[in-house]
Steps between C-alpha positions, in 0.01 A plus 500: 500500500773737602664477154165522321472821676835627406435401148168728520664750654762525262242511189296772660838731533570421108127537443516841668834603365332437160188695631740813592702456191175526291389802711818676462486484145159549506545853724811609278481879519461709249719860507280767341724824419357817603605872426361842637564839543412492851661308804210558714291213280769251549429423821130453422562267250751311715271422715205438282715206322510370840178498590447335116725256573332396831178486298619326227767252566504320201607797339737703664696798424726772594527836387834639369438895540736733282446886567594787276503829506119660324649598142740189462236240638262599240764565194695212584127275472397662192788376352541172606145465408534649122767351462369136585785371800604612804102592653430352865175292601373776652509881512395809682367752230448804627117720348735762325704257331231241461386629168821441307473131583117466314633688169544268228490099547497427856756340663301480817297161588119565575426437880079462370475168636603652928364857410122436357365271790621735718346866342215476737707519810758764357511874425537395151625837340827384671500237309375668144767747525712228353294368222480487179220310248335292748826384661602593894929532487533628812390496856511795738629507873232767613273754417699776579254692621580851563530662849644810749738412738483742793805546760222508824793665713569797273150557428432489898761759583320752234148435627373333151286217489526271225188416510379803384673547192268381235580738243810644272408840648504334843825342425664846417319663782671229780849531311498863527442415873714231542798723336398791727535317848733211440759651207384143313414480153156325471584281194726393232459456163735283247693607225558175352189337522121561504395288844412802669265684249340221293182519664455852484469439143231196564260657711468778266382221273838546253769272468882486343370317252145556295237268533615363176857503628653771327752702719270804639767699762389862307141499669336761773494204773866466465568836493326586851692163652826653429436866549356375888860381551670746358339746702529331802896512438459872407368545873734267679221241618620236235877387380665358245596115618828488556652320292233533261229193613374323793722221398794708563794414799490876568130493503504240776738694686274815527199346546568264798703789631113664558599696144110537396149499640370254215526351139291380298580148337312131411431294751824298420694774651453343898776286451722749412422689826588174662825372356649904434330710767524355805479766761133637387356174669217557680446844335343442155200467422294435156163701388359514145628739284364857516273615147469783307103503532309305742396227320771408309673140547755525766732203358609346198682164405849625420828283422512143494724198413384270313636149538524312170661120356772530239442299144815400588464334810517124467246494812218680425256237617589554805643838528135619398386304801721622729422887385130393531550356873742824586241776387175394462420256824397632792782368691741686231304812538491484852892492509570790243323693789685312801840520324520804250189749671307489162141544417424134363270431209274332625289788668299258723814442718526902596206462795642116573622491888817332364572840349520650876756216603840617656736580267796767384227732361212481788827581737564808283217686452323688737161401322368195358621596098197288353268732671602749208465250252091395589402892510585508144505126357212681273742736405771394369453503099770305260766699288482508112773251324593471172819503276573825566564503890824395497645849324232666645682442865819513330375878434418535842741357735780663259358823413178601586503438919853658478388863271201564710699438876853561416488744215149615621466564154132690370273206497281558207770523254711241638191210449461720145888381434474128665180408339670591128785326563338195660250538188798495263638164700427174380411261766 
């Protein structure tokens, strides 16, 4: 009996060495390359392909991140992909750069099959932003909703309540204020980029683009937008950036050094705060945007990335659903809050309890930032995107932003100028 046993016992450890050997092969992972402009999504992804592979381990993977800086990422891509070699699995596309990537045959895969069943449960602008004849390309972190940060503290110490500012006017009004008792600007504007003034154009019912997505920057609406700023830095209540943008080491500097009373940026912008400003914790707080007119929306959907699958990658099965799993489930949406402080897609999650969880970002902010979000979630209309967007914010973030606040050039003839030249452009 005892060498029966043995025997047995020796067949079920070859058995299960078999068993494991199977598995293993079974289970071989797959490495999916990945490249962005951004190193605040690599974490997120990181730990999404974790939680995939914990879901799904028959077919795991792991994420091999490459970042670049903005210009190169997106050159360097185009290329690979025109050219036909050299393109990862997947890639970070960012909305003004998106449009160069639909021109022409696509090199993109269609992500239809993960997108459609999920269009009920989505803001799905943020997904048709990167479409083109019937087929979804892209995937968006957020919704980038727009919003005012306030700095409580500095608004405290000159007797303005934040609350109260529901208006432009009102906005100038408390700057004026704010300048008068504390020496502190109230805002700053970027030269480089339009972050801060998009949505004046919006809720005056204009755009950068027309509504057939022509470039429209010579209009009234963006006119009064920049001529708001510009007098603001006329008076002293509103700055120049330094550095140029939000997304400028100087900028940083100043602002978490209690630089300015408040800025106006997407909803995306709380992990900046975060990661680059860590001294205002405990002293921001985030309030929907003021309006020209009472009335008008108070947000807009501005930015995006959208996350698309390579022709070239020899994956795409299962790089589509891995991007599917990452930024359409709820558990995926539920970490590009937890992780990066975005406003997910699916718009069902924004009154979830999860949302009110500990984290980095509920630490931060002196307010719950989704209660911004749910006073306008009816306000927050999608931008206009065509062909022409990507020289249209070329014109922008290189010319116009920088002759209205650093030249503080005549407005009305400078759009005159920018709007013949962009006309003149092809896309």
């Amino acid at each position: 009996m005892k060498k029966l046993a043995s025997i047995l016992l020796v067949l079920t450890m070859m058995l299960s060495m078999v068993a494991g050997i199977t598995a293993a092969s079974a289970a071989e992972v797959t490495t999916l390359e990945f490249w962005t402009f951004q190193e605040l999504h690599v974490k997120f992804y990181l730990k999404m392909a974790e939680m995939w592979n914990e879901k799904n381990p028959d077919r795991p993977i792991a994420i091999n991140p490459t970042v670049f800086p903005y210009d190169d990422m997106h050159n360097k891509l185009l290329i690979a992909l025109q050219s036909g070699t050299g393109a990862p699995d997947i890639a970070d596309i960012e909305l003004g750069k998106y449009a160069n990537f639909l021109m022409g045959e696509t090199q993109l895969v269609p992500l239809n099959r993960v997108v459609e069943p999920e269009l009920p449960n989505i803001v799905k602008a943020r997904v048709d932003i990167y479409a083109k004849d019937g087929n979804y390309y892209g995937i968006c972190f957020h919704v980038g909703a727009s919003v005012t940060y306030y700095n409580k503290d500095i608004l405290d110490a000159a007797g303005v309540d934040p609350a109260s500012i529901i208006t432009w006017d009102d906005y100038a009004a408390a700057g004026r204020t704010v300048l008068e008792k504390t020496g502190v600007p109230m805002t700053t504007v970027e030269s480089n980029d339009p972050w801060s003034f998009w949505q004046m154009l919006t809720e005056q019912g204009s755009d950068l683009l027309t509504p057939d997505g022509l470039p429209n920057v010579n209009t009234p609406e963006m006119a009064k937008g920049l001529q708001f700023y510009q007098d603001m830095i006329k008076e002293g209540t509103c700055i120049v950036a330094p550095g140029g943008g939000h997304h400028a080491e100087e900028y940083y500097g100043f602002m978490n050094a209690g630089g300015a009373a408040s800025i106006t940026m997407p909803f995306w912008y709380l992990d900046r705060f975060t990661n680059y400003m860590p001294d205002l914790k405990g002293k921001m707080i985030v309030l929907p945007n003021p309006v020209f007119e009472v009335g008008q929306p108070r947000s807009v959907g501005l930015g995006g990335t959208g996350t698309s699958v390579t022709n070239q990658s020899q994956h795409q099965d299962l790089a589509i659903d891995f991007l599917g799993y990452a930024k359409l489930s709820e558990e995926g949406n539920l970490k590009i809050w937890e992780l990066m402080g975005f406003d997910p897609i699916r718009k069902a999650l924004w009154t979830s309890p999860e949302l009110k969880n500990p984290n980095v970002f509920i630490d931060y902010y002196a307010n719950f930032p989704f209660d911004a979000l749910i006073a306008v979630q009816d306000e927050i209309p999608a931008i206009v995107v065509s062909d022409s967007l990507p020289k249209t914010m070329t014109a922008i973030r290189s010319s116009i932003m920088y002759r209205a606040y650093e030249g503080m050039e005549d407005i009305p003839t400078m759009l005159a100028e920018e709007q013949a030249l962009l006309d003149k452009t092809p896309n």
